[in-house]
C-alpha positions in Angstrom: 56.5 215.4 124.8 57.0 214.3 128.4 53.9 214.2 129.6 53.2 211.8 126.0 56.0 209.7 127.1 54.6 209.1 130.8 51.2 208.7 129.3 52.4 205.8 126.8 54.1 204.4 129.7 51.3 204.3 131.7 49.1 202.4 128.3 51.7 199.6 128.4 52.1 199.3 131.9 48.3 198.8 132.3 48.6 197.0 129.4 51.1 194.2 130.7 49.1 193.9 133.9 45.8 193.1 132.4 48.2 190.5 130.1 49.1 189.4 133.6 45.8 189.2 135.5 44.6 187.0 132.4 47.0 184.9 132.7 46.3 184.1 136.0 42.7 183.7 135.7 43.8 181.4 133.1 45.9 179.3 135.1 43.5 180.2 138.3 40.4 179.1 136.7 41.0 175.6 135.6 43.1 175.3 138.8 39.6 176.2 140.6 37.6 173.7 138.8 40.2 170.9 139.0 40.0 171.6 142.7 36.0 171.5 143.0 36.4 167.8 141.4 38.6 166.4 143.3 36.8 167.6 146.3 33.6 165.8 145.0 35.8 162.9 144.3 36.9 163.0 148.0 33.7 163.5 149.5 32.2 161.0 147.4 34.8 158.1 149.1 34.1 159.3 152.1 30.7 158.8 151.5 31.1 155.4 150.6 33.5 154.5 153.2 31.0 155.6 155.7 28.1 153.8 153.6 30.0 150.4 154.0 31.1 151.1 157.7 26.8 151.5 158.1 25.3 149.2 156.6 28.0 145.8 156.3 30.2 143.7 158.4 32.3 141.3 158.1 31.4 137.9 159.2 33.9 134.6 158.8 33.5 131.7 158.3 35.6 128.5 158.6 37.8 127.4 155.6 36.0 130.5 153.2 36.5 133.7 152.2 35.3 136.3 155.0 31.6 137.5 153.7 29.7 140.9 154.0 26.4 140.8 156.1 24.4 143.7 154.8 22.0 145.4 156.2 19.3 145.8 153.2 16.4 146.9 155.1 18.1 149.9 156.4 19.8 150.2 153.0 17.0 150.0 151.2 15.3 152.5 152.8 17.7 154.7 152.4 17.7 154.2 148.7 15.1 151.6 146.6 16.9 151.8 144.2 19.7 149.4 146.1 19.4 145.8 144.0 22.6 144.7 145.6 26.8 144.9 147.0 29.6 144.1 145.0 33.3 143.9 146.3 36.4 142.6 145.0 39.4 141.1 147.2 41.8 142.0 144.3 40.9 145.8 144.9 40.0 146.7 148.2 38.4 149.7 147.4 36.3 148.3 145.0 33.6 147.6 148.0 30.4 149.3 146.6 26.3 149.0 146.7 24.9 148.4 142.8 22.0 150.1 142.3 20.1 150.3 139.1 18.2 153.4 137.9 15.1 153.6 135.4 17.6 154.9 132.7 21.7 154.5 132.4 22.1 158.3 132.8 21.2 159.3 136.1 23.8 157.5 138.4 26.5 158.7 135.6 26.8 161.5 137.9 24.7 160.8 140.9 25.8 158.8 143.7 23.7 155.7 145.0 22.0 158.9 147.6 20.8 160.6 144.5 22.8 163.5 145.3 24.9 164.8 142.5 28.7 163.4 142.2 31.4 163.5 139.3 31.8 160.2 140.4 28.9 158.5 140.1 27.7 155.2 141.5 28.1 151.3 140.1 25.0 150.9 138.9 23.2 147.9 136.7 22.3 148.1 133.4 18.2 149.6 133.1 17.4 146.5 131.3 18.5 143.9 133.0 16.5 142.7 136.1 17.3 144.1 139.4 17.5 140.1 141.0 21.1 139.7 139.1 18.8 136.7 137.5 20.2 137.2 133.6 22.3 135.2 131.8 24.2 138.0 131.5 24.5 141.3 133.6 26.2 144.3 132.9 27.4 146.5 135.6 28.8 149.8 134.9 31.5 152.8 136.6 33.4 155.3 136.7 37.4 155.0 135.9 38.0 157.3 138.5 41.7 158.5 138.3 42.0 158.1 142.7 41.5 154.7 142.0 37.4 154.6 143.9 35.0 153.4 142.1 36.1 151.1 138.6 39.5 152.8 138.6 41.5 150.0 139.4 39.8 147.3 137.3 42.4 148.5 134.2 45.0 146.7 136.4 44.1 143.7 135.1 45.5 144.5 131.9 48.1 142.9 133.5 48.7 138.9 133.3 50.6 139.5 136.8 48.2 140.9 138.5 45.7 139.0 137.7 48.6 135.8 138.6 49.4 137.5 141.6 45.9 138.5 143.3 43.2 136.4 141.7 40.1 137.2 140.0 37.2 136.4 142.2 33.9 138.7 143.1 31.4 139.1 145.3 28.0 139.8 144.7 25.6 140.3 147.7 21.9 141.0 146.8 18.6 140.7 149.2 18.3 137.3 148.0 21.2 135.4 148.2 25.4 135.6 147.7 28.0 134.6 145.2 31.1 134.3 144.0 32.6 135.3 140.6 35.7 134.3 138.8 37.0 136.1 135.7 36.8 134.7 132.5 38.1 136.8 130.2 39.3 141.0 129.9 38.8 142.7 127.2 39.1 146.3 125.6 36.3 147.3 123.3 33.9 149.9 121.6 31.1 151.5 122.9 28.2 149.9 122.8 30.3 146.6 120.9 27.0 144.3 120.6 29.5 141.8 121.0 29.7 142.9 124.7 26.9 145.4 125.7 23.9 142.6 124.6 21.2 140.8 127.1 18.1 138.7 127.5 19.8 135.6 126.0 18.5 132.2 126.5 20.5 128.8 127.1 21.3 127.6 123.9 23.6 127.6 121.2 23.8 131.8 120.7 24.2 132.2 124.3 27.1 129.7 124.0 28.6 131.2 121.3 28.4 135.2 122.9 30.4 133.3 125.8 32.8 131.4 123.6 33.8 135.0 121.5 34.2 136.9 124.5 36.6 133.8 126.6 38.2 133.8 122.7 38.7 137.7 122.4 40.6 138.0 126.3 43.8 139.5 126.6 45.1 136.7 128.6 44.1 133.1 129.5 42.7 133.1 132.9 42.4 129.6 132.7 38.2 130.0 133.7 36.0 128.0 131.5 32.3 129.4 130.2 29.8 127.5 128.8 25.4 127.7 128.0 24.8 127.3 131.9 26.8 129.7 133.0 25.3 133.0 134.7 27.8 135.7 134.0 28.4 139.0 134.5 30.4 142.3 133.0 32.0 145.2 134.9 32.5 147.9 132.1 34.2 151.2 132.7 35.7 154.0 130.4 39.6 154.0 129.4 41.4 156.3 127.4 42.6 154.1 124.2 45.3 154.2 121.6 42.4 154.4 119.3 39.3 156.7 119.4 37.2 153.2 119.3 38.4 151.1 121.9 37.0 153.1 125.0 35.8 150.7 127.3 37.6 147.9 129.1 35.3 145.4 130.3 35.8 142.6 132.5 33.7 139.1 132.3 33.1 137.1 134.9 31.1 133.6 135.7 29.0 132.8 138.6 31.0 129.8 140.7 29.5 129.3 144.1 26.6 130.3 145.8 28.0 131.5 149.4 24.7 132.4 151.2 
């Protein structure tokens, strides 16, 4: 009977450690992976960081807005598929190359190197041509939750914000430079053809697509948009209070040509 009694001991002993070691693996495990990610997310700012540090500088200029001087030759080389730079004085970090695949797919998770990131890159919608020469241009990114990439374009959910740091971009291509003001925010649905359309032509449909989207914004920005207008949208992914509205999009016009 005693040596029964030691043996069933022993059963639930082994028992409650293999309950145990589970439990850490399951606690370990995602713990693990959560840790690979944010390492790729870190490397990946650090791989932009040192990407702007490369190939731009700063260069002012009296009365306006200090511009980036980019260095596309060298960029280029490095990457064809480099069609231009977009940064955003609102968000610092938002300070990236847009580069624009032969598919939407591949920079999902590859950064503007090719080399495979969580993260991503920005990249240009495959349809829309690479000179940013569309009346309308999508641009799409990651909400990244450190804040790189889109992650901080959500903060213009807020009216305040927006009030409190403007709402102008920057685009930089081979070709020229210009300045961007927000026109309208917007949450929407994947693939919304009200949104995610191109190839328009001056004229009334254009003026309408514009008028609906300045119509639909969660707050007045105070922008006008009309037929002649060259616009374009920054789209990333949100979590939503409904499983349909998971993208928040931002619109802007084309203002000034800088360079």
């Amino acid at each position: 009977m005693g040596d029964l009694l030691v043996t069933e001991r022993k059963k639930r002993k082994n028992k409650n450690l293999l309950i145990w070691v589970l439990a850490v693996l399951l606690i370990g495990v995602p713990a693990v992976l959560l840790g690979r990610i944010f390492l790729q997310y870190q490397q990946a700012r650090q791989e932009y960081a040192g990407l702007a540090a490369a190939y731009t500088k700063q260069e002012l200029q009296a009365g306006q807005t200090p511009l980036l001087s980019v260095d596309w030759e060298q960029l280029r080389a490095e990457n064809k598929d480099v069609v231009g730079w977009i940064e955003m004085p609102a968000l610092p970090v938002l300070n990236y190359p847009v580069v624009r695949g032969a598919d939407d797919s591949f920079y999902l998770n590859h950064s503007y190197t090719g080399a495979y990131r969580p993260a991503g890159a920005i990249f240009m919608e495959a349809q829309n041509s690479e000179t940013f020469g569309d009346l309308h241009t999508i641009v799409y990114g990651h909400n990244v939750k450190d804040g790189s990439m889109f992650g901080g374009l959500t903060k213009f959910k807020d009216k305040t914000f927006y009030e409190e740091n403007g709402g102008s971009l920057m685009l930089y291509t081979p070709n020229g430079s210009w300045k961007y003001e927000i026109f309208s925010i917007e949450a929407v649905e994947v693939e919304d053809p009200a949104v995610y359309s191109i190839g328009f032509r001056k004229g009334p449909e254009y003026e309408k697509f514009l008028t609906e989207m300045k119509e639909r914004s969660l707050y007045d920005t105070g922008v006008s948009v009309d037929e002649d207008d060259y616009v374009i949208t920054l789209s990333t992914c949100v979590s939503g209070t409904s499983q349909t509205r998971e993208r928040f999009v931002v619109h802007a016009k084309c203002t000034d040509k800088l360079a």
